[in-house]
BAVO-804128 format. One record per residue (C-alpha): residue in one letter; x, y, z. Coordinates in steps of 0.2 Angstrom, whole numbers, plus 5000, padded with zeros to 4 digits. Layout:
BAVO-804128
AXYZ/...
END
This chain:
BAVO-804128
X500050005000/X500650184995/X500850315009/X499250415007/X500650555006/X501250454989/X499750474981/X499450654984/X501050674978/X500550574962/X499250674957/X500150834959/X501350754946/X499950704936/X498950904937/X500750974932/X500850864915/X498850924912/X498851044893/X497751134888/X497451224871/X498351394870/X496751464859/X495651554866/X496951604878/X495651664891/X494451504892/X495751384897/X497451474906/X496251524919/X496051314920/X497951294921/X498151454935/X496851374947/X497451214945/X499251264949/X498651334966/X498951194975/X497851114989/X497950924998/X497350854984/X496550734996/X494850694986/X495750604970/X497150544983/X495550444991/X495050374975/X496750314969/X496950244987/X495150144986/X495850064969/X497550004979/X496349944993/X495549814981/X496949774973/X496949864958/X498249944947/X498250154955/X498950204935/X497150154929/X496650264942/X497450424938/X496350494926/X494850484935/X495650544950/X496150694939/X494550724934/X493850724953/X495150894958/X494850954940/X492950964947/X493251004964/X494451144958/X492751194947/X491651194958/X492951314966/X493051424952/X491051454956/X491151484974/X492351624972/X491251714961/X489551674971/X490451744986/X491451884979/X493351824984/X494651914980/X495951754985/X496051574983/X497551474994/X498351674995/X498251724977/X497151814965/X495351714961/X495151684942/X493651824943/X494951944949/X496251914939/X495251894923/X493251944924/X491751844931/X491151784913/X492951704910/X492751634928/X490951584921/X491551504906/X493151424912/X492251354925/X491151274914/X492751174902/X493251134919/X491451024922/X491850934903/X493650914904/X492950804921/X491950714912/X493350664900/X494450614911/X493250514920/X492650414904/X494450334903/X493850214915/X493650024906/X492150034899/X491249894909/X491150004923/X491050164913/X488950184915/X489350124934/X490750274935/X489750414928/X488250374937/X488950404952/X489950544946/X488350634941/X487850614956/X489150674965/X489250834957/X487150864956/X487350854976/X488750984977/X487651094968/X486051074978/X487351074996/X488051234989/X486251314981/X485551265001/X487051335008/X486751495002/X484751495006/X485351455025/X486051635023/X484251715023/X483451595032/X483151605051/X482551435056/X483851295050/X483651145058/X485051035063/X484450895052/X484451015037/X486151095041/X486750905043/X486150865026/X486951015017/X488450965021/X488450805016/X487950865001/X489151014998/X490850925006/X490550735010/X489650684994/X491250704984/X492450604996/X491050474995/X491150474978/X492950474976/X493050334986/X491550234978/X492150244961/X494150214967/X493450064973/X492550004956/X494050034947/X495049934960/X494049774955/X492749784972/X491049714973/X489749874973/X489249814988/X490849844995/X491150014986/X489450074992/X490050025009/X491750145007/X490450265001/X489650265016/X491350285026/X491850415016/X490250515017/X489850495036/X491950535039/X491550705028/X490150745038/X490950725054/X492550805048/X491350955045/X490850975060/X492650965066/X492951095057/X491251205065/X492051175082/X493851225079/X493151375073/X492751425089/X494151325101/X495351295089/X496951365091/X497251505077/X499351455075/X498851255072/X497051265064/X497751375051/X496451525050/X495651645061/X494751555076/X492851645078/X492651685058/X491151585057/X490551685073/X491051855064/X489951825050/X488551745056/X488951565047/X487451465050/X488551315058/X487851165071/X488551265083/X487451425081/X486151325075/X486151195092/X486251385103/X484751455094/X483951305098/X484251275116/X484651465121/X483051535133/X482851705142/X484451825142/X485351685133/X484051685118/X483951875118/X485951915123/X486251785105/X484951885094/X485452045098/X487251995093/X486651935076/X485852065073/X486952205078/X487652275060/X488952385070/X490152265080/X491852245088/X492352085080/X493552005097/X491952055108/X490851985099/X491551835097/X492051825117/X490051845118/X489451725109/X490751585113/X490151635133/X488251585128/X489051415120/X490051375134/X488551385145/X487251295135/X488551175133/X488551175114/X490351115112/X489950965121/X488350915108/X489550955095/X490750835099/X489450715101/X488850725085/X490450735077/X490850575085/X489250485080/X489450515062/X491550445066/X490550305072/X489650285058/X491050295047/X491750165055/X490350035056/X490250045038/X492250005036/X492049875047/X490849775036/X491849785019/X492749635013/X494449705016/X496049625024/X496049695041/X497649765039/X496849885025/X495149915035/X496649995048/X497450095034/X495850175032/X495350165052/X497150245053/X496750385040/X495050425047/X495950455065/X497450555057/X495950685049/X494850705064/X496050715080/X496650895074/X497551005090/X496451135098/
END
């Protein structure tokens, strides 16, 4: 088995020896710039690691691994211009450097040089493979459409937050994982399962993430600890505390949301007192550690070797204990 490390470094190999035409200049080197940005390249790492877990040969793998980051960088494209970013990873968004329609129709050569890619596949799994792949990328456009409704909407329930998500982050680790393991030679069954794992590890590692916002330590988790707060992100932490907050509590957390003038330190020291007196870190950890427990269930009944169902158990421990 390849160090996971290995194979993120192979696809970074494999994104650097990705061309392009050079006409029409401004449809496809905003492609190249994006894709040269960098990031984990953890979501087509997953895949090609699926296929090794099955047995299968990772170079089969590559081009549908490529064509998962050539979508998720896509789908990245979008989100810049939805939110109006001015940087991606520390450098100019492809809206900024170029303009929003090149960003529009970039974005959308992006989407169909994924497809390509991804029908490299042997054709007796190729229906399989785009199924799930259409999938995949239909939910990251209803998790991001319903991400963006939460913004107006006062009255998210947990339930709905939880499926957003899944839909906007975890679908696509599911997939990855799902159509590694097709190309690796498993049994649906079994790749539905590493679905499962991969979708119920993306929601937990989700939540991971809404909690480090607000405990984390700034110098390890990497970003500024209380943005969500700031902005009023619509997280399962606010959403449990608007929940479960009464009297002062209730009124103390409106008033804080509502406030358009702010001092951004005091407002987060606010609202993380009212969380630490409903509590709300502990529920989130809880539920963090039931969709972890999920996840794991469903490794635990794949038809593995249990020295790959610990690779993976490995993996999923290494991406949700995270200092804070």
């Amino acid at each position: 088995m390849n160090k996971l490390s290995d194979l993120q470094q192979m696809i970074s190999d494999a994104v650097n020896e990705l061309t392009y035409p050079e006409h029409p200049g401004q449809l496809y080197e905003p492609i190249s710039y994006i894709l040269s940005l960098g990031g984990k390249r953890m979501r087509p790492a997953l895949l090609l690691m699926a296929c090794e877990l099955f047995g299968g040969d990772v170079t089969k793998a590559i081009s549908p691994a490529l064509a998962i980051e050539v979508f998720h960088n896509f789908t990245l494209m979008h989100d810049d211009i939805m939110d109006n970013a001015p940087l991606r990873r520390g450098k100019t968004t492809v809206h900024e450097k170029w303009n929003q329609n090149v960003g529009i129709l970039s974005g959308d050569v992006m989407l169909i040089e994924g497809y390509k890619l991804m029908m490299q596949v042997d054709n007796s799994i190729l229906r399989q493979v785009l199924d799930i792949f259409n999938e995949t990328a239909v939910g990251v456009c209803e998790g991001q459409q319903i991400d963006m409704e939460f913004e107006q909407q006062h009255d998210v329930r947990i339930d709905e937050y939880i499926n957003m998500i899944r839909l906007k982050t975890a679908v696509v680790l599911g997939g990855a994982l799902r159509i590694g393991a097709l190309i690796g030679g498993a049994p649906a069954k079994d790749a539905a399962l590493l679905s499962t794992f991969g979708e119920q590890l993306g929601i937990a590692f989700q939540l991971q993430d809404d909690i480090l916002d607000v405990y984390g330590d700034p110098e390890k988790f990497g970003k500024l600890v209380g943005g969500d707060i700031i902005s009023n992100k619509k997280t399962y932490l606010l959403i449990k505390a608007l929940e479960l907050a009464k009297g002062e509590d209730a009124a103390e957390l409106s008033n804080l949301i509502n406030a358009t003038k702010f001092d951004n330190t005091e407002k987060v020291a606010a609202v993380t007192r009212i969380y630490n007196s409903l509590q709300i870190r502990q529920y989130a950890e809880e539920a963090m550690q039931a969709y972890a427990d999920n996840a794991f269930n469903a490794l635990e009944q794949i038809n593995l070797p249990e020295d790959h169902k610990q690779y993976l158990h490995d993996f999923a421990d290494g991406l949700l204990v995270r200092e804070n």
